[in-house]
N, C-alpha and C positions, 0 to 999 in steps of 0.2 A: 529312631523316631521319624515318622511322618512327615514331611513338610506337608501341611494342608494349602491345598488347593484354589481355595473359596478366598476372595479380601474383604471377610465380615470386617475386620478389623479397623481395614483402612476407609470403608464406607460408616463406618458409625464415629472415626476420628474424625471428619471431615463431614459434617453434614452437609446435605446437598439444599440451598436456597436457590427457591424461582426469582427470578429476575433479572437477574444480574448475570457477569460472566467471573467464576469463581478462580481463579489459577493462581501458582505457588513454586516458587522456584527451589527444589528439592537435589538431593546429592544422592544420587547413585550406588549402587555396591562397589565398584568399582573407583569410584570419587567424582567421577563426571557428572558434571551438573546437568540435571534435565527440568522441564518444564510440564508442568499437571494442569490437569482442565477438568476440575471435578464438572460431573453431568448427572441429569436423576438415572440413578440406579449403578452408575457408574462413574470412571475417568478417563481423563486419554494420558498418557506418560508421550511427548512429544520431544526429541534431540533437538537441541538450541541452535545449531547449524547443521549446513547442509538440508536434506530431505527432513520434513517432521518425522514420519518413520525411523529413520536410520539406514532404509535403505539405499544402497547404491548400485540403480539399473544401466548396466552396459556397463560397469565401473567408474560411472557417470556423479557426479556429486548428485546431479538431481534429476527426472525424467524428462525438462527442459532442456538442460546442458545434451542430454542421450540424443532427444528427437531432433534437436537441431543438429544433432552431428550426420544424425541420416538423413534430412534434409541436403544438410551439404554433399555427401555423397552421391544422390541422387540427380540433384541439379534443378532447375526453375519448375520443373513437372510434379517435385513430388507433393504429394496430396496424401493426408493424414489418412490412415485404415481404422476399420472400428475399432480395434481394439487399442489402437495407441490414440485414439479419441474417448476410450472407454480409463486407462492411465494418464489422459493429462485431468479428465472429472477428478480423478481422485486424488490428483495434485493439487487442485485447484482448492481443493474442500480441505486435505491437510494442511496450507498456507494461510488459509481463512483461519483455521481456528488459532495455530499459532500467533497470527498478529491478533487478533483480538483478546488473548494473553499479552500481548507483549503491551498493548496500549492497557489493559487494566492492572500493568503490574510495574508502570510510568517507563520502561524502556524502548525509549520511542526510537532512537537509534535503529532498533532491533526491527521495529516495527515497521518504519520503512524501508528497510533493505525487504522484509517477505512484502510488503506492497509492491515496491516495484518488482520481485521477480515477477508476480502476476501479471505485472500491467505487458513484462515482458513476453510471459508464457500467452496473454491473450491477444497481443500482435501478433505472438508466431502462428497460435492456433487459428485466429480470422484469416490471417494470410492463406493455409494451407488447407482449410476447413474443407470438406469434404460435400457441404453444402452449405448453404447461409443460413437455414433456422438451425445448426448447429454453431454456425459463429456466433447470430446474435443470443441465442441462449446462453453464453458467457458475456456478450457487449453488454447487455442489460443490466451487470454487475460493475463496471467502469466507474463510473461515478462514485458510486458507495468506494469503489477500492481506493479512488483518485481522494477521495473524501477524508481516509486513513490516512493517508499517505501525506497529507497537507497539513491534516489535525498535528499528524506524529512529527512531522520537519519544525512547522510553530513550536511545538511544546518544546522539541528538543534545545530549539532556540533560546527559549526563554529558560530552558535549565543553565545555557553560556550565559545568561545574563546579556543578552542581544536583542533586546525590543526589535527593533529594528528591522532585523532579519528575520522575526517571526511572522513581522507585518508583512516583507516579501512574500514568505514561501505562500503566505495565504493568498496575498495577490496571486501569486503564480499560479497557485492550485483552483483559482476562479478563472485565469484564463484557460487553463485546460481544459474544465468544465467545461465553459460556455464553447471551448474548440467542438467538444462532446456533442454538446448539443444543438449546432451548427450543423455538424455532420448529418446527423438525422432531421433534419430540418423542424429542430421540434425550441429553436429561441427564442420563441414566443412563452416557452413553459419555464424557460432559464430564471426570471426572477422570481418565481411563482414557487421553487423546489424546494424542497424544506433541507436536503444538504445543503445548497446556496445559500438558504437563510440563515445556516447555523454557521456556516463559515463566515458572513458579512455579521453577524451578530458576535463571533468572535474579533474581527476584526475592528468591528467600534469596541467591545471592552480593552483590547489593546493597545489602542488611539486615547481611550480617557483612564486608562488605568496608569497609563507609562509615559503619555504625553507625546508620543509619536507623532511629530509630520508627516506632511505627504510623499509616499513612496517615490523612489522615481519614475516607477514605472506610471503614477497617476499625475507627476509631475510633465513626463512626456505626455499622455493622454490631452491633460488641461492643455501642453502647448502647442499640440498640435491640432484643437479645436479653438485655438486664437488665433491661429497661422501663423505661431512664432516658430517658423523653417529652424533657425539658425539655434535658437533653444531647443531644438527637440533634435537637432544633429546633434548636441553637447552632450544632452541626456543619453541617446541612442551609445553616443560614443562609452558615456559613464558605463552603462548596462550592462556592455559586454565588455568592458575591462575587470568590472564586478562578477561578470560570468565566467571570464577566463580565470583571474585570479582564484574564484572559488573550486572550480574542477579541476585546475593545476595543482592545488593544495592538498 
């Protein structure tokens, strides 16, 4: 008998709704869990690690890990070709839609490990860009990614049951932003940006929902716009005992 070709099947079990982002964490023939993204007329079947693909270029987990190895090989000259600027697009687009699965299916974890590769794939790529309306044609996406990346740290936070630290990660993920758009000299649009506004809008329901004080890092801010030197050394010192502690762990 036939294996039929066509997935009438799997498109009418799974109707496709506009609006939303629809994904489902399904098992394999084999037992390996993968990740689905139903689309109109279609799906994507993306692998939960490594490459969404599955593939692996150069024997490379991912075409990041690959391109920085011949980067390295090269030395401070090398400078991206079309066609490995033609495979990091399509990296960049398979990573997108995996975390936007991962944040609509609550495993934020997940979601920010593929945000940061990006954030990682698009320092390599601006580094090595080939021209700069090709670097900023991914810069222009920073924000939005930096955006995931902050939502997904918070949430995950608040699944340990750490107010606290959720109010962090979102401070942090407003200082990076506003680093963002510093850069481009554009800080005058910083409070005005509707990511900003949703992040500081998360940020107050995390302050009256959970009763959160002020951060330390707003704690040093206040004290070093009182000139309290000797308070914001304390803070400063807390910060990064907090900062060490956390990435040693």
């Amino acid at each position: 008998m036939a294996v039929p070709l066509n997935i009438d099947n799997l498109l009418r079990d799974w109707p496709f709704e506009p609006g939303g982002v629809l994904a489902r964490l399904v098992q394999g023939d084999d037992g390996r869990a993968v990740v689905q993204m139903r689309i109109e007329m279609c799906l994507l079947q993306m692998e939960i690690n490594g490459r969404p693909d599955g593939m692996r270029p150069g024997d490379c987990d991912t075409y990041y890990d690959f391109v920085v190895a011949c980067a390295r090989e090269e030395g401070e000259s090398f400078t991206l070709s079309e066609s490995q600027c033609m495979e990091i697009d399509r990296e960049f687009v398979q990573f997108y839609h995996r975390r936007i699965c991962w944040l609509t299916l609550r495993d934020y974890g997940r979601a920010a490990r593929d945000a940061d590769h990006t954030l990682a794939l698009m320092d390599f790529s601006s580094h090595h860009a080939p021209d700069q309306s090709w670097a900023v044609s991914h810069e222009q996406y920073r924000p939005f990614v930096l955006f995931h990346r902050t939502q997904a740290q918070a949430l995950a936070a608040l699944d340990d049951d750490n107010p606290e630290q959720a109010m962090s990660e979102v401070s942090e993920g407003l200082r990076r932003l506003r680093t963002v758009f510093s850069k481009y000299d554009a800080e005058e649009q910083f409070e005005e940006d509707e990511l900003v506004q949703r992040l500081l809008d998360l940020k107050e329901q995390l302050r009256e929902h959970y009763d959160v004080g002020p951060t330390l890092a707003e704690q040093l801010a206040d004290a070093v716009a009182r000139e309290q030197y000797e308070l914001a050394a304390r803070l400063r010192d807390e910060i990064r005992r907090q900062e060490h502690k956390k990435t040693s762990s």
